[in-house]
N, C-alpha and C positions, 0 to 999 in steps of 0.2 A: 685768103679766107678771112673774113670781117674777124671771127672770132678768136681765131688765131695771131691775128696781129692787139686784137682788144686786150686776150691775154698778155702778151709779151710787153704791150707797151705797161699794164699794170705792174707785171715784175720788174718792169723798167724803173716803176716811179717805186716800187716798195724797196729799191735797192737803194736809192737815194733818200727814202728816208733816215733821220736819226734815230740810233737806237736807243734806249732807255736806257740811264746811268747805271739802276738800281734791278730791275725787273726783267731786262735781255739778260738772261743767264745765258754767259759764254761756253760753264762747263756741267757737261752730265751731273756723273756719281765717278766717287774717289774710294778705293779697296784700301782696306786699314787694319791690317794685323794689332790685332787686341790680344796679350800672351799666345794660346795658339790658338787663333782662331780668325779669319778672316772675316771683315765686315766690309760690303758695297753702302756707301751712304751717298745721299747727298751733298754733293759738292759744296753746294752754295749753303746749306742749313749750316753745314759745320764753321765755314770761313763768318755767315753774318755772325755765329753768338761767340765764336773763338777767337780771342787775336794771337793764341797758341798757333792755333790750326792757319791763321793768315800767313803767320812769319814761316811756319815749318813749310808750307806748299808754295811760297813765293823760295825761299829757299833751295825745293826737290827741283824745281823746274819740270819739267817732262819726264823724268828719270824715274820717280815713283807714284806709287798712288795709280795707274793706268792699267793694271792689269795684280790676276792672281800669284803671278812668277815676282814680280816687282812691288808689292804694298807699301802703304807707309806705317810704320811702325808707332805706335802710338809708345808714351815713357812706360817701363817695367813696373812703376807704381803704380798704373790703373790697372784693374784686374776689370773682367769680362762682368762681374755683378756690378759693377760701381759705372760702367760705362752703357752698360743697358740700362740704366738705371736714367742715367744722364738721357740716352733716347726716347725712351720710351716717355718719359716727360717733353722732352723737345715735341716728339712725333705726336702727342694724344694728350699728355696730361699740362701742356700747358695751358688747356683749352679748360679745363676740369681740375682745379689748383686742391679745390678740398678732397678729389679723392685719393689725392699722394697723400700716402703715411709718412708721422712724424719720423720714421726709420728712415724713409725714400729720400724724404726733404734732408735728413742730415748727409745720407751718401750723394746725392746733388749738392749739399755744400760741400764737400770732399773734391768732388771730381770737379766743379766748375773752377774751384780756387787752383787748382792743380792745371788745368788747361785754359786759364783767363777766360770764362765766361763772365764776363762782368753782371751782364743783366740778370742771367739764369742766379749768380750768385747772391746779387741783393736781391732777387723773391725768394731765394732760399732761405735767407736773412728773416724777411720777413714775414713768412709762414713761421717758420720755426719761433720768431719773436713772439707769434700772435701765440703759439701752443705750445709756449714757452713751460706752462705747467704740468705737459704731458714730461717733461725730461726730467729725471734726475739731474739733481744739482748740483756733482762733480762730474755728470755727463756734459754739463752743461758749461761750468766754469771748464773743462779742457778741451772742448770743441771752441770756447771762447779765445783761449790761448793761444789754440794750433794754429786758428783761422782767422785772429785778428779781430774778433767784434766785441770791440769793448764795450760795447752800449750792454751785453748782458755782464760782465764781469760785476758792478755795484751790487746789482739787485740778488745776483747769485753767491757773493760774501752774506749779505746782511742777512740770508736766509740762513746759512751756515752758523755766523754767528747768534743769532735766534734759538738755535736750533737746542732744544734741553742735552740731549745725548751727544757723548763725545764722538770725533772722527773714527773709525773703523780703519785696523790698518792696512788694508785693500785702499781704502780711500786716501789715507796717508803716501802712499806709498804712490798712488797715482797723479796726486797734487806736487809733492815734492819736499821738503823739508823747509825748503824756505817762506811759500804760502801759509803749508801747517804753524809756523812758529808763530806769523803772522796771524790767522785767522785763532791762535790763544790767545795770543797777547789781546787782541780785540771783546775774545769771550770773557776774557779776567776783567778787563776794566768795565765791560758793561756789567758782569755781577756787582764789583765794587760798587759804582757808577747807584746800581738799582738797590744794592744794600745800604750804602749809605743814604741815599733818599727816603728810604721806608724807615731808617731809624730816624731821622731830622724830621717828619711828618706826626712819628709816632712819640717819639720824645723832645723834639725841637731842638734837636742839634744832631749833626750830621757824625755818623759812626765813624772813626780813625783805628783803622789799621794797627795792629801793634807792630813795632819792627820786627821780631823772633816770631814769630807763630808755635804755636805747641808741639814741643819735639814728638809726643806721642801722637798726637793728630799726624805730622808727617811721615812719622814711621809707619803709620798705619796706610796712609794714604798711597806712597812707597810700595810696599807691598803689594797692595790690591791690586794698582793700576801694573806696573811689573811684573809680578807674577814671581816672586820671589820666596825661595825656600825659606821655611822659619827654620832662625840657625836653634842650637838647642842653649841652653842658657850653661 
């Protein structure tokens, strides 16, 4: 039969084609226990943006990831919000980058850095660089920390340091003792720095510091910021 040999020689020659390095997807979808919860994903989404997901599935071999009884267990630091979070971007919002929230874009830099998404992490990068001004600015300086992006560290001190009112000790306490000590020593010499410029303007010679400062002025200051009982005389 013409047609039947037409076909067979076609599968003939389609089997002796090459297949595409990048685009012959060898595997389905991979089951991923996320805390408890099971996820079927695509194979291949996870391995292109992960080279987490590369090593751990080159690693399972056939043993996990193929069924609901055997998953592969994703680390106990991602929780199910943070890695829906990560999909739901992969699957839809890569497509639509403005309408991830500044929230979204920070827990995709959480979970990318955490499971080596390299690319997902630099446009998390920079989205978050571009609405850099939607974040608080020790939200900002200890996502910079955690996750390594120094390019906002400068810009996120000199605002601190600018800033008229003192650290809050929520915010101290989040920075750490050794940035705080830091980001004073910086507000003290820029007061200095700008008082003594406004006296050298205003009288032509730059204001000097006395060595002691006013014991009463410090007592008083002392107290304030402390919060210190007045003893009784």
């Amino acid at each position: 039969m013409p047609g039947v040999a037409a076909a067979a020689l076609g599968q003939a020659r389609s089997a002796e084609m090459p297949r595409h390095p990048v685009f012959y997807m060898q595997e389905g979808m991979v089951v991923l226990k996320v805390q408890e919860s099971l996820y079927k994903i695509h194979r291949y989404l996870l391995e292109h943006h992960s080279d987490y997901f590369r090593r751990i599935v080159a690693k399972s071999g056939d043993t996990l990831g193929r069924s609901d009884e055997a998953p592969l267990p994703l680390p106990a630091d991602i929780t199910q919000q943070a890695f829906d979070c990560l999909l739901e971007f992969l699957y839809h919002g890569i497509y639509d980058p403005a309408s991830v929230s500044v929230s979204d874009w920070t827990t995709i830099l959480r979970v990318s850095t955490r499971l080596q998404c390299i690319k997902v992490r630099q446009y998390a990068i920079r989205e978050l660089t571009a609405r850099r001004a939607s974040l608080p600015v020790i939200d900002l300086l200890v996502l910079a920390k955690e996750y390594d992006v120094p390019a906002w560290l400068g810009p996120a001190y000199a605002e601190l340091v600018r800033r008229p009112g003192p650290l809050s000790e929520d915010d101290a306490e989040r920075l750490g003792a050794r940035i705080v000590a830091r980001v004073a020593r910086a507000r003290e010499m820029l007061r200095e720095e700008e008082y003594a410029l406004y006296q050298q303007r205003k009288y032509g010679a730059k204001y000097v510091f006395p060595e002691r400062p006013d014991e009463q002025l410090v007592a008083r200051a002392v107290h304030e910021v402390f919060d210190l009982p007045v003893l009784a005389a």
